[in-house]
VEXZA-215091 format. One line per field, with one value per residue: residue number from 1; residue in one letter; x, y, z of N, C-alpha, C in turn. Coordinates in steps of 0.05 Angstrom, whole numbers, always signed. Layout:
<rs>
nr NUM, ...
rest A, ...
n.c1 X, ...
n.c2 Y, ...
n.c3 Z, ...
ca.c1 X, ...
ca.c2 Y, ...
ca.c3 Z, ...
c.c1 X, ...
c.c2 Y, ...
c.c3 Z, ...
</rs>
This chain:
<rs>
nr 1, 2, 3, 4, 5, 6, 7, 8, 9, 10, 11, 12, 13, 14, 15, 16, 17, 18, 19, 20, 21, 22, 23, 24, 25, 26, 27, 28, 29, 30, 31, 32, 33, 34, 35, 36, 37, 38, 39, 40, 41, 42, 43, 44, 45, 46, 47, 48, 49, 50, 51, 52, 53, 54, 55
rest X, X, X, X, X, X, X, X, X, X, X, X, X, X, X, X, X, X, X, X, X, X, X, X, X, X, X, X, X, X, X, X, X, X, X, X, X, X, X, X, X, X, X, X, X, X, X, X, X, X, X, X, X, X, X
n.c1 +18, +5, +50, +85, +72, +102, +146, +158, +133, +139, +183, +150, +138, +95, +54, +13, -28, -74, -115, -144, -187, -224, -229, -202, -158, -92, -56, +6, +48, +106, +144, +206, +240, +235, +258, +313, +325, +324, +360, +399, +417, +423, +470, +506, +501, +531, +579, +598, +602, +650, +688, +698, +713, +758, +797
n.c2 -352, -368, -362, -404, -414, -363, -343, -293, -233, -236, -200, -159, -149, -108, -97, -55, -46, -4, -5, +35, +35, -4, -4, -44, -75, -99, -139, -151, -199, -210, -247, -225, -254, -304, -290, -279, -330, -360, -330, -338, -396, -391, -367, -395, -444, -422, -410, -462, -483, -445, -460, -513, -506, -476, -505
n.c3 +231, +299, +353, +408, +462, +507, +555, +550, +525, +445, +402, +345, +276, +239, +184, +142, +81, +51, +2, -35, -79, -75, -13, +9, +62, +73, +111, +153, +184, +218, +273, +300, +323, +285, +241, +254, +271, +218, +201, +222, +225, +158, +162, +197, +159, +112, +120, +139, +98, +73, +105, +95, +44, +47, +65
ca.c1 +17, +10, +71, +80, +68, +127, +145, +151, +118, +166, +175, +132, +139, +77, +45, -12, -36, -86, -131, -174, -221, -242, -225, -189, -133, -69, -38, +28, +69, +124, +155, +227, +263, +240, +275, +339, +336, +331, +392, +427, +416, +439, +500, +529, +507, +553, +606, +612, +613, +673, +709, +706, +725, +788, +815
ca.c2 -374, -360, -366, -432, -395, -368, -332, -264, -222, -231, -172, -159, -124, -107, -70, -51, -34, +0, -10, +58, +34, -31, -11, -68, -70, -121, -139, -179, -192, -230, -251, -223, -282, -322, -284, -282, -355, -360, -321, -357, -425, -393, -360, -432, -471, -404, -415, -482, -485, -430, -474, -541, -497, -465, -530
ca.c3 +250, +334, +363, +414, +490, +522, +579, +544, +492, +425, +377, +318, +254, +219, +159, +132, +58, +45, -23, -34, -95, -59, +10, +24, +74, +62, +128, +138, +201, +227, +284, +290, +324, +264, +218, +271, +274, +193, +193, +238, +206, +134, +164, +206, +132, +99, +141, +135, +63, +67, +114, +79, +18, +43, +81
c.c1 +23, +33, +69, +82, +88, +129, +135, +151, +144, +161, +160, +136, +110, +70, +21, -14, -61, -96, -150, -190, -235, -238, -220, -166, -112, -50, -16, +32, +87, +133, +184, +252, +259, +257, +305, +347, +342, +353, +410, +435, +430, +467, +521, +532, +538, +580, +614, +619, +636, +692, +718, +726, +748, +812, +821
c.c2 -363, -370, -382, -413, -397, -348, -291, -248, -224, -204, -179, -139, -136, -95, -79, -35, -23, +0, +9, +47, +13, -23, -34, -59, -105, -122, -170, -173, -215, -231, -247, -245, -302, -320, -283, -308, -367, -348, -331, -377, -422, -381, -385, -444, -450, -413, -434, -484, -467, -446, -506, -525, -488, -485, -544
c.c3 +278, +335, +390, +448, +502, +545, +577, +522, +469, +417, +359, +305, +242, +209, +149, +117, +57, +11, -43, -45, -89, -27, +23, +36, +79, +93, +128, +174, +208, +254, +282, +299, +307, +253, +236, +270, +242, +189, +201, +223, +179, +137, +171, +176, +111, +101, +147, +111, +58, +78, +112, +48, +19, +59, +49
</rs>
């Protein structure tokens, strides 16, 4: 999925498989402030669930 137009280029990880006996090639990539903002989000929900749990 494009990413929503912003002022300045994000990062990108990407890879590429190769297939030899079909010559097919398998590409992936991501955006890395996705995965920064997915981590964020499961660390705050973490970290609340530790601090309801030790109150």
């Amino acid at each position: 999925m494009a990413q929503a137009r912003r002022e300045a280029p994000q990062p990108k990880l990407s890879y590429v498989a190769n297939f030899r006996p079909w010559d097919w090639n398998f590409i992936a990539s991501l955006y890395l402030d996705d995965i920064e903002s997915a981590f964020r989000a499961s660390l705050l929900k973490a970290l609340a669930c530790c601090s309801a749990w030790v109150r």
